[in-house]
N, C-alpha and C positions, 0 to 999 in steps of 0.2 A: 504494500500500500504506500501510495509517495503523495502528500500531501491531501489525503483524505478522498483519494481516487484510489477506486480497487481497480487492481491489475488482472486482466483476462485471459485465462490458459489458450497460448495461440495453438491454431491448427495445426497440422503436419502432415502432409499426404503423405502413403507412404511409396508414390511415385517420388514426390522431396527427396525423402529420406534416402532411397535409392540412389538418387542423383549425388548426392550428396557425397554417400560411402563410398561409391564402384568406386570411385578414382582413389582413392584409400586405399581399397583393397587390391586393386592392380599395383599401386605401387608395395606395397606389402611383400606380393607373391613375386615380386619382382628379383626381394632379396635374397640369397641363398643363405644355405644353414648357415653358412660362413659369415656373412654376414653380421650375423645374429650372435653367434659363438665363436667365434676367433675374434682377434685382434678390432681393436674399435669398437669390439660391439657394443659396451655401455654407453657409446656418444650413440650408437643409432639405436638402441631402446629407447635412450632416453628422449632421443629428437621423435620418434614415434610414438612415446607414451605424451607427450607435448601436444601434438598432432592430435591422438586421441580425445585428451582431455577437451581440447578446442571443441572438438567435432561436438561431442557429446553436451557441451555447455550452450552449443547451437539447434543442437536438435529437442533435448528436453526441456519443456518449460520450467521455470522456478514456479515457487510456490509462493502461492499471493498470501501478505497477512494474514492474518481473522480479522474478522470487523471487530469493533470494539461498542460492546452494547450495554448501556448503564439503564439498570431498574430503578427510580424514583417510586420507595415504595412508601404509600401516606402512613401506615400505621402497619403492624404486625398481627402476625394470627388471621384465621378464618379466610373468608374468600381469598382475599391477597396474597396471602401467603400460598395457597393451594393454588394460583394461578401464576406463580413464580417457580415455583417446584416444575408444574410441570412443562411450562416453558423453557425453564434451562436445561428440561430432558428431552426436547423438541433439536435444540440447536446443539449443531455436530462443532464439539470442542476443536476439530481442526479448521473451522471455518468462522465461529463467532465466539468472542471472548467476554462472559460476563460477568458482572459487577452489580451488587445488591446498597444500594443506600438509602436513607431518609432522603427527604427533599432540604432538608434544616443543613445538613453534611457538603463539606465542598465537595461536589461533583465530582471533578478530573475534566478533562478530556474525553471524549468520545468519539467516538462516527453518527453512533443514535442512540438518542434517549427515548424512553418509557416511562410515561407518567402513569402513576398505576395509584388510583381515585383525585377526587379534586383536590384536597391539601394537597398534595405531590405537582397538580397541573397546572393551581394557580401559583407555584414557586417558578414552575420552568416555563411560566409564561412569560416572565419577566428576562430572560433571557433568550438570544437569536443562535439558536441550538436546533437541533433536527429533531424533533419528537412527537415521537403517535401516545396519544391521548388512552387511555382504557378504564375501568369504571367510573364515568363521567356522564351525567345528564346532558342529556342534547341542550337542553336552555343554559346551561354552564359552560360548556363547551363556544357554544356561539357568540356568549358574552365574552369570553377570554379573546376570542377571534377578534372581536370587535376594539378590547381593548389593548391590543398588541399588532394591531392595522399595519404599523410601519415596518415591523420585522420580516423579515426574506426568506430566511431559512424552511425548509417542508417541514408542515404540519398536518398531522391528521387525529382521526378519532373512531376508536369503536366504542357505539353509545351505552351506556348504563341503559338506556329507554327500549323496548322492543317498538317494533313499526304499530301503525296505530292499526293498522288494516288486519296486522296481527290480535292483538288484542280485541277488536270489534269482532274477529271472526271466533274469539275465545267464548266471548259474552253469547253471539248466537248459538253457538255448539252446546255452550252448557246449561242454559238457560232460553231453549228455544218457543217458549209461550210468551216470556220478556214483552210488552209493548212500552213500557215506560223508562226512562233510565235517568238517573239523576246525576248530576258533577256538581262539584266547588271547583273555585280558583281564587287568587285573590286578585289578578289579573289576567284577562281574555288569552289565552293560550292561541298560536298561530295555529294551530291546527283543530279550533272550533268548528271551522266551516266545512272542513274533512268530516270532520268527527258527526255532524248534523246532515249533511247527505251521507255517510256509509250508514247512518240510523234510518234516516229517511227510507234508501233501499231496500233495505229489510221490515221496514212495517213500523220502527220502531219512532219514539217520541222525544225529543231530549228535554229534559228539565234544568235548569241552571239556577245559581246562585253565585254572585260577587261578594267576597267578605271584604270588607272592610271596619275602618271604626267605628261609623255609625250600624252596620252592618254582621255584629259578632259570630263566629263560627258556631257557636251553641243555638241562634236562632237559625242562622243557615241552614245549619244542621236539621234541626226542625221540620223546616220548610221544605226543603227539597224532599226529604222521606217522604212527609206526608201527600207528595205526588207523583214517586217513585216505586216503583217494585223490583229495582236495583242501584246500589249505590256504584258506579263508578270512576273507580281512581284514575286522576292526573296526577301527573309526576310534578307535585309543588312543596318544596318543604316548609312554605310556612304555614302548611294545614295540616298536612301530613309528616308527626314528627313524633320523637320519643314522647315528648310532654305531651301529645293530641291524642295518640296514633289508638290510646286504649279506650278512651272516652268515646270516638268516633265510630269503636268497632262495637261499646256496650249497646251506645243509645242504637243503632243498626237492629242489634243483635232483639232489644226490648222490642222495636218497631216488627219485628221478622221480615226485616230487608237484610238481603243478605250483599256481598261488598266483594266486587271485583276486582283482588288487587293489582299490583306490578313486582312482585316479587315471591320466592317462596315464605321470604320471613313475615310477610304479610298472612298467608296463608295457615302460617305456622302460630300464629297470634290469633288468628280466628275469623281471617278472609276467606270466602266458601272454592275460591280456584286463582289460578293468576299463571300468566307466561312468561319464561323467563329464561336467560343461560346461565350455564353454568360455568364457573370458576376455567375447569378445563376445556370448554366448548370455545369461548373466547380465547384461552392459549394457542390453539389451532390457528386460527384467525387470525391471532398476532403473528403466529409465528410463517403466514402464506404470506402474512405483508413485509415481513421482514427480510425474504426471499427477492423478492419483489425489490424492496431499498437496494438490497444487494447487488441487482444485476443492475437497476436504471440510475439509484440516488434519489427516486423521487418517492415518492408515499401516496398511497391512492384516497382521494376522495374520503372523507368522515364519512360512517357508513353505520348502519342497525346488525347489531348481530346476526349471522345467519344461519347458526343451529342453535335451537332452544329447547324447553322440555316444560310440560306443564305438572303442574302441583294444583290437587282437590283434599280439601278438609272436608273427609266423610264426616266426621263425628258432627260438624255446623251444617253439613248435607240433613242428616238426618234429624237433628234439633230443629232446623227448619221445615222439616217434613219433606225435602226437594228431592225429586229422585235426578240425579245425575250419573253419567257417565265415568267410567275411570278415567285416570290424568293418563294412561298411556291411550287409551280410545281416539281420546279429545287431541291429543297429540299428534299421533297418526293422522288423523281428520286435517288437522294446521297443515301438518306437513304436505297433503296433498294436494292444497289451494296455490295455485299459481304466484 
């Protein structure tokens, strides 16, 4: 690698290579034993071990660096940590060289960085560094974009979000009588008017709520239920949060609205289903784009995850009386929609 260009294994016909040798080895058979073993023959081994070495230094390529790949990892344990494991089991130690850090820690040097969640992304925003984004919300993601306009360097992102068309096809599969559907936001999300025609298309009715101050999440909450036969989530954390996340799922829960989340740990708290990838499903991912930097230098487009897996809470299935599907059914089903 010479100045942060990889170097590429040249060709070699082996008409070349031919071309190359015959005359080597004409002169070779040229010499007699004598040559070789009687008098002088150490100056002409040695002019032909010379010769050799040339030939051989022109015909085989050297071997290009590793690239040099640094993990920006925001925190330790659980997802992060299992999407780092399996990443540096992805990548052939004779080809990329890695390095695990905080975002708080001096860097080094690199070829590419990985920001691995938003504490990590909004550190190496602030720097003109090559780096693919990974557990990060789309609205996060595009905010940092926005706020680092003047920087050069490639960037990209695979989204913490699944695709919406994803998730609306999650809502109809597992919940197909559905006609009413409710959201919060605390501001209009760019992809409402998606979200109210792929509802439209399917029979379905959106209900809406803005919080604000005059506005409280607890009347919100209220409101939307009381015109809703599903709660569905956007990916907003100031509704959707440790301090909210259980209140939001009781009152639901009292109402027998049941709450379509964006996550398994959603699910796992006492959301009734939700789509989502996994740790190593995104390692993959990373590691095709990483492939990719390596041959061009460039990083392809931010992009939604492309293998994912769904999660159903039978036990809230059945508290609510709902007869649903398994999470591998429902899955399958995703999987087969264009």
């Amino acid at each position: 690698m010479i100045g942060g260009l990889i170097l590429q294994r040249p060709f070699i016909s082996d008409e070349t290579t031919i071309r190359v040798i015959e005359p080597v080895k004409r002169h070779v058979n040229g010499y007699s034993r004598a040559a070789f073993y009687g008098p002088g023959a150490c100056s002409t081994r040695r002019m032909l071990s010379v010769a050799l070495v040339f030939l051989l230094s022109c015909v085989l390529p050297a071997q290009a660096d590793p690239l040099q790949i640094t993990l920006a990892i925001s925190e330790e344990g659980g997802a992060y940590r299992a999407f780092g494991e399996t990443l540096i089991g992805k990548l052939q130690s004779d080809k990329y060289a890695v390095k695990i850090k905080r975002p708080e820690d001096a860097l080094g040097g690199s070829d590419l960085y990985i920001a691995v969640g938003m504490k990590a992304a909004t550190q190496l925003a602030a720097k003109d560094i090559p780096t693919l984004n990974v557990f990060v919300p789309k609205t996060g993601y595009e905010r940092l974009q926005r706020e680092s306009a003047t920087r050069n360097a490639p960037r990209s992102a695979i989204y913490l979000d699944q695709p919406l068309e994803r998730q609306v096809a999650l809502l109809a599969a597992a919940l197909p009588g559905v006609k009413h559907v409710g959201v919060l936001y605390t501001s209009a999300p760019a992809e409402l008017p998606s979200l109210r025609r792929q509802l439209n298309d399917r029979n379905m009715r959106l209900h809406e709520r803005a919080i604000d101050q005059s506005h409280p999440i607890n009347d919100a909450l209220e409101e939307v239920l009381g015109e809703s036969e599903v709660l569905f989530v956007l990916p907003d954390s100031d509704i959707y949060n440790a301090s909210t996340i259980r209140n939001i799922l009781l009152t639901s829960y009292r109402k027998q609205i049941p709450l379509v989340g964006i996550s398994q740990a959603y699910v796992k708290a006492g959301a009734l289903c939700a789509v989502y990838s996994t740790p190593e499903q995104v390692a993959t991912q990373v590691h095709t784009m990483i492939e990719r930097f390596a041959g061009s230098g460039k990083l392809p487009s931010a992009q939604y995850p492309g293998e994912f897996e769904v999660s159903v809470n039978i036990q809230v299935a059945r508290s609510l009386d709902l007869r649903i599907r398994d999470a591998e059914k429902l899955r399958d089903e995703l999987r087969r929609l264009p």
